[in-house]
Every structure is written in structure tokens, then in C-alpha cells.
C-alpha positions in Angstrom: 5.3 50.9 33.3 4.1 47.2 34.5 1.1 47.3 32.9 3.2 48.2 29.4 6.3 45.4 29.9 2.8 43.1 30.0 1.3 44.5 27.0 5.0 44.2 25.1 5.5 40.7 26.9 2.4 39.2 25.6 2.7 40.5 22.5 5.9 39.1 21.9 4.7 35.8 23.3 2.4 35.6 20.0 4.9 36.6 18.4 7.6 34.1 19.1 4.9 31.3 18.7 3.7 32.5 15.2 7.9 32.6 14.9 7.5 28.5 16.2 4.8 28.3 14.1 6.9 29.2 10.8 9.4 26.9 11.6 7.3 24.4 11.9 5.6 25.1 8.9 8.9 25.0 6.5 9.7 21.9 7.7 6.8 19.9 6.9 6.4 21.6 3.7 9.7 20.7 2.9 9.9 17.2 3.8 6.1 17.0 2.1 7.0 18.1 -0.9 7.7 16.1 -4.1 10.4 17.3 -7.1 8.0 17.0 -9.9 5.7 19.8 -7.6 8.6 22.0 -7.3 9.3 21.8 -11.1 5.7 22.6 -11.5 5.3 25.7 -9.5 8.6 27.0 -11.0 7.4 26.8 -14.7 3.9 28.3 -13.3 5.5 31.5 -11.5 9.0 31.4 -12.4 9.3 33.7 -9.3 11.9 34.6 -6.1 9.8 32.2 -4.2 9.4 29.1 -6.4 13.8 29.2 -7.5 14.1 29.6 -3.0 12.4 26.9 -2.2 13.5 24.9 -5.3 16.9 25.6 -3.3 16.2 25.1 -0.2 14.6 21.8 -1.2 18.1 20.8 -2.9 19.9 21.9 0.2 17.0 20.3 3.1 20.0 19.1 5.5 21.1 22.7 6.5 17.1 24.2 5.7 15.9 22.0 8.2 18.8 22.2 10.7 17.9 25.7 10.6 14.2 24.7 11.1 15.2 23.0 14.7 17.1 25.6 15.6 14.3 28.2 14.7 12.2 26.2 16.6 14.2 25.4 19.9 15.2 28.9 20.2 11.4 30.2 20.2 10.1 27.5 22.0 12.7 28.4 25.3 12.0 32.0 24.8 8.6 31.8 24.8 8.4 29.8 28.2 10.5 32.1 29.6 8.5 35.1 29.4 5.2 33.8 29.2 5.2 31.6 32.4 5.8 35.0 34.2 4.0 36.8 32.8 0.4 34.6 32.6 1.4 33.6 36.2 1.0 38.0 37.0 -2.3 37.9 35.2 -3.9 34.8 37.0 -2.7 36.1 40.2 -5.3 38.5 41.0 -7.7 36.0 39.1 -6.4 33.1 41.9 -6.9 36.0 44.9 -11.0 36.3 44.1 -11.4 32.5 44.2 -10.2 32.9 47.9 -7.0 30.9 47.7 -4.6 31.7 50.8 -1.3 33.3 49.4 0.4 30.9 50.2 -0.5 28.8 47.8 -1.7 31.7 45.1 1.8 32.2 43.5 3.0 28.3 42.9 -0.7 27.8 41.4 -0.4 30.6 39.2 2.9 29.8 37.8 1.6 26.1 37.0 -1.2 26.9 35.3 0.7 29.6 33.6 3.0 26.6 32.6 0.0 24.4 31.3 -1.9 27.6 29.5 1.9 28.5 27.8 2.3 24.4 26.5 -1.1 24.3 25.2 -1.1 27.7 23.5 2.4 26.7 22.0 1.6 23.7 20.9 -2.0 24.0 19.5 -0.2 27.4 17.5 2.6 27.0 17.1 3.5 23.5 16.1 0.1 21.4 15.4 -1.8 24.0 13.6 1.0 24.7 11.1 1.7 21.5 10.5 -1.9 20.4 9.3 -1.6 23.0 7.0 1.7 22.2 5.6 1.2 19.0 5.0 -2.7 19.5 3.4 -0.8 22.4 1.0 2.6 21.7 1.0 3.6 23.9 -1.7 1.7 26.9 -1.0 3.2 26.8 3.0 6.6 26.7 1.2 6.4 29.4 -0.8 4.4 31.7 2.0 7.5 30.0 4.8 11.0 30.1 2.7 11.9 33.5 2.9 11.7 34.0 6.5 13.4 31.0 7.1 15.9 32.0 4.3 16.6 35.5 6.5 17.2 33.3 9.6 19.5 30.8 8.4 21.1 33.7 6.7 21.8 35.2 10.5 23.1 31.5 12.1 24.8 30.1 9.4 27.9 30.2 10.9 26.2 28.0 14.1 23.8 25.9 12.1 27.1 24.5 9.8 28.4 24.2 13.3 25.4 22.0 14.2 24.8 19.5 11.1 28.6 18.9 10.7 28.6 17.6 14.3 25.5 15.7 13.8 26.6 14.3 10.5 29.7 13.0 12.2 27.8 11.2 14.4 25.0 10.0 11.9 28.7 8.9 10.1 30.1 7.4 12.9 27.1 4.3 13.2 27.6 3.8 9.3 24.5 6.1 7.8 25.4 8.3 4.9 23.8 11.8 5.7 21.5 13.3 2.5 21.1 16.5 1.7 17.7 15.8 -0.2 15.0 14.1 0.2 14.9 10.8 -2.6 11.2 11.1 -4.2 10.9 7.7 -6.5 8.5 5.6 -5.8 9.3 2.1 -5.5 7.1 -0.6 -8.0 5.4 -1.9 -5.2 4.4 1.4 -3.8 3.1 2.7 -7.4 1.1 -0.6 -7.8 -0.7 -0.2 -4.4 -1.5 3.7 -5.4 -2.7 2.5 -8.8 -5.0 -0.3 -6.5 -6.2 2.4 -4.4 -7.0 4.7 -7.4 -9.8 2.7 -8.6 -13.2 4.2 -8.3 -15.3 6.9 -10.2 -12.8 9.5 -9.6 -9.8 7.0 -11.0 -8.9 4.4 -12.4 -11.4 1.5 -14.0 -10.2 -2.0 -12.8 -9.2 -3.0 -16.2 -6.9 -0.1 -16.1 -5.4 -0.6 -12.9 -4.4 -4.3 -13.8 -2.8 -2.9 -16.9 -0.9 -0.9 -14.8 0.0 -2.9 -12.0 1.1 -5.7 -14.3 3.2 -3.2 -16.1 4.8 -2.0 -12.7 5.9 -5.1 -11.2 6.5 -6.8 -14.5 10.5 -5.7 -14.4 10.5 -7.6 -10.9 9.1 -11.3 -13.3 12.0 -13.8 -13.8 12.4 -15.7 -17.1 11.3 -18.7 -14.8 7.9 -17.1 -14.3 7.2 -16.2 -17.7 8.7 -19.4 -19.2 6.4 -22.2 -20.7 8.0 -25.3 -19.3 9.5 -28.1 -20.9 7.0 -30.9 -20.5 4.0 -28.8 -22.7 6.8 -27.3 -25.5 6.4 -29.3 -29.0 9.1 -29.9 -30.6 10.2 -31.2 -34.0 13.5 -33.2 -34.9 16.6 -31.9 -37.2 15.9 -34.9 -39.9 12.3 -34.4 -39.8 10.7 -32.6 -43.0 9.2 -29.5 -44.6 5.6 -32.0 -44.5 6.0 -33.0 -41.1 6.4 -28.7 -39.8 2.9 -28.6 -41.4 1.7 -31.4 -40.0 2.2 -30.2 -36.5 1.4 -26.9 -37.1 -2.3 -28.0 -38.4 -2.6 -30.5 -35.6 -1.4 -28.3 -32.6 -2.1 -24.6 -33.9 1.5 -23.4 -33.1 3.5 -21.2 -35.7 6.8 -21.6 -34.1 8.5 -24.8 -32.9 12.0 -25.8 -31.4 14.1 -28.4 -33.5 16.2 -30.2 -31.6 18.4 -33.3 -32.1 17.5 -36.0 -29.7 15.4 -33.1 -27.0 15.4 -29.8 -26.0 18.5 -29.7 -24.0 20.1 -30.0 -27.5 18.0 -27.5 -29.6 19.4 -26.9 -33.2 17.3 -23.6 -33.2 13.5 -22.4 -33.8 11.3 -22.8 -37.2 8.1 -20.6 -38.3 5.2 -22.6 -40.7 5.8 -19.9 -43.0 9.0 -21.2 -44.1 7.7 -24.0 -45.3 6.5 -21.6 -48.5 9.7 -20.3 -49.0 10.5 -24.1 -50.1 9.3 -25.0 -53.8 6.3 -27.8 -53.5 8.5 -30.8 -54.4 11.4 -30.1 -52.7 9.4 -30.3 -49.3 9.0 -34.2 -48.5 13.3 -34.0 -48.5 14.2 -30.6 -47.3 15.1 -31.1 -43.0 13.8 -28.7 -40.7 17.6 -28.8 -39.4 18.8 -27.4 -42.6 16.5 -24.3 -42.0 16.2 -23.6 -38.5 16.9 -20.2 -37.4 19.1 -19.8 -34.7 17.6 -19.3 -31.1 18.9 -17.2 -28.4 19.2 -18.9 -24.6 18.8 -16.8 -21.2 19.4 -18.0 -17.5 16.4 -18.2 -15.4 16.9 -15.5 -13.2 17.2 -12.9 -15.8 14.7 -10.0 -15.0 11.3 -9.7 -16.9 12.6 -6.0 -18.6 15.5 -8.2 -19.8 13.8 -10.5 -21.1 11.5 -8.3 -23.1 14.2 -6.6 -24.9 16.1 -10.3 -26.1 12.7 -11.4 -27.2 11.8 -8.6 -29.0 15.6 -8.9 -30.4 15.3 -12.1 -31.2 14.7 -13.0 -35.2 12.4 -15.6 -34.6 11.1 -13.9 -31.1 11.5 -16.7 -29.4 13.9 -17.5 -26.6 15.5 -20.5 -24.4 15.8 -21.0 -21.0 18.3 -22.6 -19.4 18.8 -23.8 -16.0 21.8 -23.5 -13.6 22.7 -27.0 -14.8 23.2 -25.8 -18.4 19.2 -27.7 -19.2 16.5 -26.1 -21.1 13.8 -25.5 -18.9 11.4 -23.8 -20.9 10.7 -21.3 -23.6 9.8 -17.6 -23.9 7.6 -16.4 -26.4 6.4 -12.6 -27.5 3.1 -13.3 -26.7 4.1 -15.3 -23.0 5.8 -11.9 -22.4 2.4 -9.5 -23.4 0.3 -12.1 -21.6 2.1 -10.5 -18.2 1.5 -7.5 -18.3 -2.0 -8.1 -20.5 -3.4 -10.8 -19.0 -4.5 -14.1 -21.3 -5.0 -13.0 -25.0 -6.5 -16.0 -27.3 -6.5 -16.0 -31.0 -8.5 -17.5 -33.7 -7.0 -21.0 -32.9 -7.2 -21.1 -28.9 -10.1 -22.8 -27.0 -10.6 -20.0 -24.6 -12.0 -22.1 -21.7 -9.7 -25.0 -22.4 -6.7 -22.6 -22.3 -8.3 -20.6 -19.8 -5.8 -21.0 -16.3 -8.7 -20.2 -14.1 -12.4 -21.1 -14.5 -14.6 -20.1 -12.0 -17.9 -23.2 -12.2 -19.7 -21.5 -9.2 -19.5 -19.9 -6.6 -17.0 -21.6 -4.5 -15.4 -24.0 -6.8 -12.6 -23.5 -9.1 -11.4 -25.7 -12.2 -7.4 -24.0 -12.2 -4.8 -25.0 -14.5 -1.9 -27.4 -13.3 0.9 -25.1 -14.6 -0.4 -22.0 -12.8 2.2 -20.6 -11.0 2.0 -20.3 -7.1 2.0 -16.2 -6.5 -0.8 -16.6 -9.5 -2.9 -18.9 -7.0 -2.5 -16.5 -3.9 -3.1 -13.6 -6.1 -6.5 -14.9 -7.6 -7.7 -17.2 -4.5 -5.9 -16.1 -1.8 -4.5 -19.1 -0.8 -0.6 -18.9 0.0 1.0 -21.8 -0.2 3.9 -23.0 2.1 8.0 -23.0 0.4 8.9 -25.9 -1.3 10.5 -27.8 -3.9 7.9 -26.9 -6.4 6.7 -23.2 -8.6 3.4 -24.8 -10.0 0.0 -26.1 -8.3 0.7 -29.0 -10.0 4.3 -29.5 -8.4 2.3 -28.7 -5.2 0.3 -31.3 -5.2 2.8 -34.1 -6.9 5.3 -32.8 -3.8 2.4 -33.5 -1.4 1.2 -37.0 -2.9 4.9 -37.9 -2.4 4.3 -39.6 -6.1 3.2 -39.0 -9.9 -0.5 -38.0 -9.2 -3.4 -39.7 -11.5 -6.9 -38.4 -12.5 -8.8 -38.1 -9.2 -6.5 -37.8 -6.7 -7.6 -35.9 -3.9 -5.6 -34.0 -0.9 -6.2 -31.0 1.2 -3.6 -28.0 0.1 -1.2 -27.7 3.0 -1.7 -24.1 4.8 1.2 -22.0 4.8 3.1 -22.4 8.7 2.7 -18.7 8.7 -0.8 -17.8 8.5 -2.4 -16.2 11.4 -3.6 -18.3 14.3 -4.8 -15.3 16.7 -8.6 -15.1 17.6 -9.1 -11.7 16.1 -7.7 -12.7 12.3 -10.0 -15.2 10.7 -8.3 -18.2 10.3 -7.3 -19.1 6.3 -9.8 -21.0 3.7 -8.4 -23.9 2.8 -8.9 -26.0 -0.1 -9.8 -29.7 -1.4 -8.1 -30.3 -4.4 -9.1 -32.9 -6.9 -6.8 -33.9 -10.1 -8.9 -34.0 -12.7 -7.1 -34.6 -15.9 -3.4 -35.3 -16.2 -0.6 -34.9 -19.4 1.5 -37.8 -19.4 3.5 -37.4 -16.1 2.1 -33.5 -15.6 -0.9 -32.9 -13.4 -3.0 -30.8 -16.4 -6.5 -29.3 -14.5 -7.2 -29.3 -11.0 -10.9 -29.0 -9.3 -10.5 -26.5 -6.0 -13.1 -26.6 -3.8 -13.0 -24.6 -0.1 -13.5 -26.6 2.9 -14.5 -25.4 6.4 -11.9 -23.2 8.0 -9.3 -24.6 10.2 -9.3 -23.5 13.7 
């Protein structure tokens, strides 16, 4: 009779840990799993299986409350008869070694202990949860039912259970879920799209596309703005001749006309409306007598926002206005593509001279003054400390303390949080050289790295 309560013991002892094991299972399938696979699996079987887990995943506060209490309840009752009964096998074991009796019983029921954890833990909680998390939806749909049958048996004490605990998740201000949120956030996408790229993914041109794309919604008018001091404007009294003029000279279609400057902008004109004029009307018809009207956003307004009033805009062209009621810069169609595409030339760009950043060798860098600041740490690396200033150019007029002239020279200040530990390499930093200037704007910049500071 002994020898059959051991068989029946130990059986049950495998039992109860495949039991752990389930439990275990569930819940890492369940908290693995993504909406868009559950969707999938229920269009491809359209089965008991697919529409319980489908529920279970909708209702994952009480499933996995369940899942603990599966768990606990398995776990105790396992140790209680395995200890035992392990301990009555290794006693005889203990006896041949020669241990006095004394000491044969406490050894037996510690290594019975150690034997029980291991055995527990290696099958009935680590195991299982490698595989649910490799094949989440497969572990679900082998796992739900069982558990369903279970919770089916302690709802009553499981309700019991998460009501208390929500109460108390309540009570320190957290809003309990009952499911699992599965959006990605832009910045999360964007590093999966970086980390696609390979021969089984993405190529890199794709993966810019799409990063730019992703974090293009988190841009501010600011960013995508061309600013003030490089628009071209014309004036309200000026003439049909003079829009042609400036279009042939500066290769611009579009242009602001404004009485006096751009804080007071009558509204946008296009080149081609100079041909809806008849030829000798054209020397006396004012640009202010046929400008369209132009729209005006703040500069905080989101990039997404900003896409949609450009695109709404007649001429496509919009304003920017400061907090102080200023223009600040204009937005264009093609400033807006450029952001997500990168720089696009036409027939009547200089690609190098428009180019923001020209690599001459190796090391050294000939970088647009108007590049914007995330733009510098995104291509070079270098992250520059918070200031007064959104440009390099505004960097290095902050720095110079002055208006900057052609071949003025500084070190870029490192940023006061860079690493200064011995394992981290300490940051490149960089010798910068004005080389050209626009009236009062700092227009190219030579970079050239210097020896790291220590």
C-alpha cells in the first residue's frame, strides 16, 4: 500500500507541475501576444480556440489573475507532497552512503526540498515560458481552454482577488486595465525600422524613408520653416517686370509681397501670374493688386498639421509666426517633402551649393549655417549644449558673443552632459571655421574633429 501512495504521489507531483507549467504558459502567451496576431489566427481558423483566446485576451485582468492563482495553488501543493515523498526515496539512498540516522532524515528532507525547487522550476515555470514567448500564439491556443475550465471553477474567488487588488492599485492613483495597449510609439517603430536593415529587410534608403515618415508628426513648423533672413521678398507697389526679374535672377516660383517686410506680408505671388497679365499692362500692374492670400501658423504647430494647411493652401505656401505675432519664416510644399524625403534639387538648384552637408574627406565637413541642431547630432554625432540658438550658425554667433565674419574660428562647446567615465570614450569635438557669411547670417561652416577631450 506504501509502495502504491508513492507511485500515485509522484505521479501527481508531475502532474501538478505540468498543471504549473500551464499556467505559466497562458500567461506569457497572453501578455506576448499582439492584437493584429489574434485577428490573424481568427480569420485563419475561425475556431473555439482562436474566438477563446481572442477573449481571454480582451478580458487579461481576470485571465491572468486566474494564471496566479493556478499557479500558487500548484506550486504549494506540489511542495507539500513531494518534499515527503522524495525525502522516503532518498532515505534508503542516504543509509548506503553510511550516514548515521541521525542525521539521514533532516538530509533527506533538504535535498528533497532542493530536487522539488529545481524540478518545479526548470518544468514547470522556465521551460514553459521559453516556449510561450518564442510561439506565443500557438501556446495560447494549445493553454486557453484549460485555463478557461479553471477560472470557470474559482470565479467566484478570483473576482474576489482582482477587485481587492484593483482597489489597491486605485488607491495609489493607477487606473487598472483589462488589456494589454499594443501601439507602438513613433520612436519605437523608427528604432525597429533601424534595426530591420540588412539582407533580410529593409535597404537603408528605405529605412530613412520610413523613419522620417514616423517621427515627421513629432517636426514643429519651427523646424521645417525656412527663416526669415534667406526668404525673398518682393514689395506691394513693385511690378508685373520686377516678379520676373527675381524669378530669373534667384530661380524661385513663389515669393512673399509684403509692404515694408515680412511681418507685414500682403500675401504670396507665383511667376506664372505674370502671363495671366496682357504684355503691356505689366510694367503698371502691382504685385499687391494680385497677390493671393497666405495662410499664417504658430511655430509650435505639429509637422502633420502642417502638412495638411500647406497642402490646403492655394498658393501652398504658409507663414510662420512667432509668439510675438512676427514672421519667422516660411513653409513651403517642397520644405515639407524634403522631411520626410530628404533634399530633392530641381533643374535650377546647385546641388553642392544647396547641399547642407558636404563631406571634403574623411574627417572634415563643409555644413550649412542654417542646419538645424538635432540635424548636426543626427549626421555627426555631435550634441550640442541648450541655448539661445536652433541653428549651427546661431551656435557659433551665441559662442563668438558677436556677428561672426569669414574665418572665424572656435571650438564647438561639448554638451555638460556627455559621458566623462573611463569606460565611455569621451566625445569628438570639433573646430569650426566660418567660411562664408550672408549679410549678418553665418552661411557655410568648415568642421573639422580635433583630438578628444579627456
Amino acid at each position: 500500500m506504501d509502495l502504491l501512495f508513492s507511485i500515485l504521489s509522484l505521479i501527481g507531483f508531475i502532474l501538478l507541475t505540468a498543471s504549473t507549467g500551464l499556467f505559466v504558459a497562458v500567461e506569457f502567451a497572453l501578455t506576448g501576444l499582439e492584437r493584429a496576431t489574434i485577428d490573424q489566427d481568427l480569420n485563419t481558423h475561425n475556431d473555439s480556440r482562436a474566438h477563446a483566446v481572442k477573449r481571454a485576451f480582451h478580458n487579461l485582468s481576470f485571465v491572468l489573475s486566474g494564471a496566479q492563482l493556478g499557479i500558487t495553488i500548484t506550486t504549494l501543493t506540489t511542495g507539500y507532497l513531494a518534499e515527503p515523498i522524495l525525502a522516503k526515496f532518498l532515505n534508503p539512498l542516504l543509509r548506503l552512503t553510511g550516514l548515521s540516522e541521525t542525521w539521514t532524515t533532516p538530509t533527506a528532507l533538504v535535498l528533497a526540498l532542493i530536487i522539488a525547487t529545481f524540478l518545479s522550476m526548470v518544468f514547470g515555470e522556465l521551460v514553459p515560458k521559453n516556449i510561450a514567448i518564442t510561439n506565443p500564439i500557438r501556446t495560447a491556443r494549445f493553454t486557453i481552454q484549460p485555463a478557461h475550465a479553471f477560472n470557470l471553477i474559482f470565479k467566484g474567488f478570483i473576482t474576489l482577488l482582482n477587485k481587492t487588488a484593483n482597489a489597491l492599485v486605485r488607491a495609489i492613483g493607477i487606473e487598472p486595465a483589462d488589456e494589454l495597449a499594443t501601439a507602438r510609439s513613433a520612436q519605437e517603430l523608427t528604432t525597429l525600422v533601424r534595426n530591420s536593415v540588412g539582407d533580410d529587410g529593409f535597404d537603408e534608403t528605405i529605412a530613412n524613408f520610413l523613419g522620417r515618415s514616423l517621427l515627421f508628426g513629432a517636426t514643429t513648423a519651427e523646424e521645417l520653416m525656412t527663416p526669415r533672413s534667406t526668404i525673398e521678398t518682393l514689395s506691394h507697389d513693385d511690378t508685373i517686370l520686377d516678379l520676373l526679374a527675381k524669378a530669373a535672377t534667384t530661380g524661385y516660383s513663389r515669393f512673399p509681397v509684403v509692404n515694408g517686410d515680412l511681418d507685414d506680408t500682403i500675401g504670396i505671388v507665383h511667376y506664372k501670374d505674370a502671363f495671366a497679365i496682357p504684355t503691356h499692362q505689366r510694367a503698371t500692374t502691382t504685385l499687391g493688386s494680385i497677390a493671393h492670400t497666405v495662410r499664417a501658423v504658430p511655430e509650435s504647430l505639429d509637422g502633420d498639421a502642417v502638412l495638411n494647411t500647406v497642402r490646403a493652401a492655394g498658393a501652398q505656401v504658409i507663414l510662420v509666426k512667432d509668439e510675438y505675432g512676427g514672421t519667422a519664416g516660411l513653409i513651403t510644399i517642397e520644405d515639407v517633402i524634403e522631411e520626410i524625403l530628404g533634399d530633392v534639387y530641381d533643374e535650377h538648384d546647385n546641388e553642392e551649393e544647396q547641399q547642407e552637408f558636404h563631406q571634403n574627406t574623411t574627417s572634415t565637413w563643409t555644413i550649412s549655417g542654417l542646419v538645424r541642431l538635432d540635424e548636426l547630432e543626427e549626421n555627426l554625432g555631435y550634441l550640442a549644449p541648450e541655448g539661445p540658438y536652433e541653428t549651427l550658425g546661431g551656435l557659433i554667433m551665441y559662442n563668438l558673443g558677436r556677428i561672426p565674419k569669414t574665418g572665424d574660428e572656435l571650438i564647438l562647446p561639448p554638451t555638460a552632459n556627455q559621458p566623462t567615465d573611463d569606460i565611455t570614450p569621451p566625445p569628438t569635438t570639433w573646430h569650426a571655421t566660418v567660411l562664408a557669411m550672408e549679410d549678418r547670417r553665418v552661411d557655410k561652416v568648415l568642421l573639422t574633429p580635433t583630438t578628444n577631450l579627456n
